[in-house]
N, C-alpha and C positions, 0 to 999 in steps of 0.2 A: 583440435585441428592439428596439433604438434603431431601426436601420433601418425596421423597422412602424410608427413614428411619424409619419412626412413622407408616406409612400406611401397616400393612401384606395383604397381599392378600388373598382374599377368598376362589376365584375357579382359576381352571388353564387360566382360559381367563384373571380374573385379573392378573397373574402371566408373562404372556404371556405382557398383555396392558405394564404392569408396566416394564418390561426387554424393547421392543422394545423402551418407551422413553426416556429409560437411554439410550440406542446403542445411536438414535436418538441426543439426547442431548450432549453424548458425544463426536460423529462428527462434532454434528455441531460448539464445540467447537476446537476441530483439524483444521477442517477448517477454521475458525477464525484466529486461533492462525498460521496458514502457513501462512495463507495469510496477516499476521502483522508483523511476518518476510521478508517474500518475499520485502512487501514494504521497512522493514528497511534497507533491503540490494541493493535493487535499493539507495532508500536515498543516502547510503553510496557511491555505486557506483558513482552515479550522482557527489556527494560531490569529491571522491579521481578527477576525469576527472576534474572539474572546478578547485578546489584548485594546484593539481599538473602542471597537463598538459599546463593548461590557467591561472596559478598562478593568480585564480582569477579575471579573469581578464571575459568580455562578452563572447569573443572566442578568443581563442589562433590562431594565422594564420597559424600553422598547424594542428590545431584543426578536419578536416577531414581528412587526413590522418594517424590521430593518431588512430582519431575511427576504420578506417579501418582496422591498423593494427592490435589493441586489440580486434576487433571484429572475424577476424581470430583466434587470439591464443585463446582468450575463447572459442569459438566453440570448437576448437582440443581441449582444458582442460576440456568443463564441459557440451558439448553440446550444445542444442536449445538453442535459449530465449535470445543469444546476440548477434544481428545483429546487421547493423550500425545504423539503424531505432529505435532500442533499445534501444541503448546505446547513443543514441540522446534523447531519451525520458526523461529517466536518466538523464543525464545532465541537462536538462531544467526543469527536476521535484526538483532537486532541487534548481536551478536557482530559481527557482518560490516561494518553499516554503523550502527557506537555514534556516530557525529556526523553522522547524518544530519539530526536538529534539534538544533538551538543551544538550550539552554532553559537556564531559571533557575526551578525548580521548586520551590514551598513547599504543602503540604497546603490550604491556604485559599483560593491560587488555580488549582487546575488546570482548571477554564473557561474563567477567562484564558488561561492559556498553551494550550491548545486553541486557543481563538480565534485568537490572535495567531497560531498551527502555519497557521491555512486562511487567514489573511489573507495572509501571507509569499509572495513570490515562488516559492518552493520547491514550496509544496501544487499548481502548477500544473502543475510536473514530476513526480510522485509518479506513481509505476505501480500497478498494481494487485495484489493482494493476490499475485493466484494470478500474475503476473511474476513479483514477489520470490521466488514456492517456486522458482519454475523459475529463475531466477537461480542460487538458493542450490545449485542442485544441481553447478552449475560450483564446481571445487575453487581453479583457477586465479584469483588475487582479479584481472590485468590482463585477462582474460578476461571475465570477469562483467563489470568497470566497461565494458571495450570493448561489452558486447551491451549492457549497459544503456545507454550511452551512442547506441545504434544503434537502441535500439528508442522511447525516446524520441523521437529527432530522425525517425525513418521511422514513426512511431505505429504500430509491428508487433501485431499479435494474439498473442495465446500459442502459436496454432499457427503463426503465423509463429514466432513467437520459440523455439519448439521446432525446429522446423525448420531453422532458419539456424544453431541450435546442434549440433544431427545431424549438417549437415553441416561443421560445423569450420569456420567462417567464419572465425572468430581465427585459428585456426591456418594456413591458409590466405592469408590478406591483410597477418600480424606476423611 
């Protein structure tokens, strides 16, 4: 948006170009920024199921029926988006990647430490919700880090990143 500062516009088409890439830009920063929440809060999710439920442990041996249940009462509290399939994902997404934020967590400030998650270097690497399921679906952890690491730096789509896992890329080019 800096850039729109120095530059006035001429005729109303430039005024016009200029307004539409700021909307533009700044969606596409909202959607960024939901979607780096979203994940922080799966994270967390994932984290309270492992740490509480399974004190840490692989799976707690009631580990599905506890999903089940909190899969219910979220729904009644906050709607879609946590089924047990979900909330499985969760679990395992952190499982997989538990130091993916550094945090220092106490019940009074977790705003803060949110905050501090989207300020960090990190939150601008953060992929998207629905990468991580597709990641997780790779069993192989040097595999997963390789496409994750490929899909970052190549900003792949999910159907890219589906794709490029179809065909065996890892296995192919290690």
């Amino acid at each position: 948006i800096q850039k729109f500062v120095t530059a006035l516009p001429n005729s109303y088409r430039d005024l016009l170009k200029d307004v539409s890439v700021i909307i533009s830009d700044g969606r596409r920063a909202v959607v960024h920024r939901v979607n780096t929440i979203h994940v922080i809060v799966c994270w967390f999710i994932g984290r309270r199921i492992v740490e509480f439920y399974q004190q840490g442990k692989e799976r707690a041996a009631y580990g599905e029926e506890v999903l089940i249940k909190l899969s219910a009462d979220l729904r009644e509290r906050h709607g879609k988006g946590f089924s047990v399939d979900n909330l499985e994902n969760m679990r395992r997404f952190y499982m997989e990647f538990p130091k993916m934020f550094k945090i220092s967590e106490t019940a009074s400030r977790k705003s803060l430490v949110l905050n501090n998650m989207l300020k960090s270097e990190a939150a601008s690497r953060i992929l998207s919700w629905s990468h991580y399921c597709e990641l997780l679906k790779e069993d192989n952890e040097k595999a997963r880090k390789f496409y994750e690491i490929e899909t970052t730096a190549n900003n792949w789509s999910i159907r890219e990143l589906k794709r490029q896992m179809n065909s065996m890329l890892y296995e192919r080019l290690c």
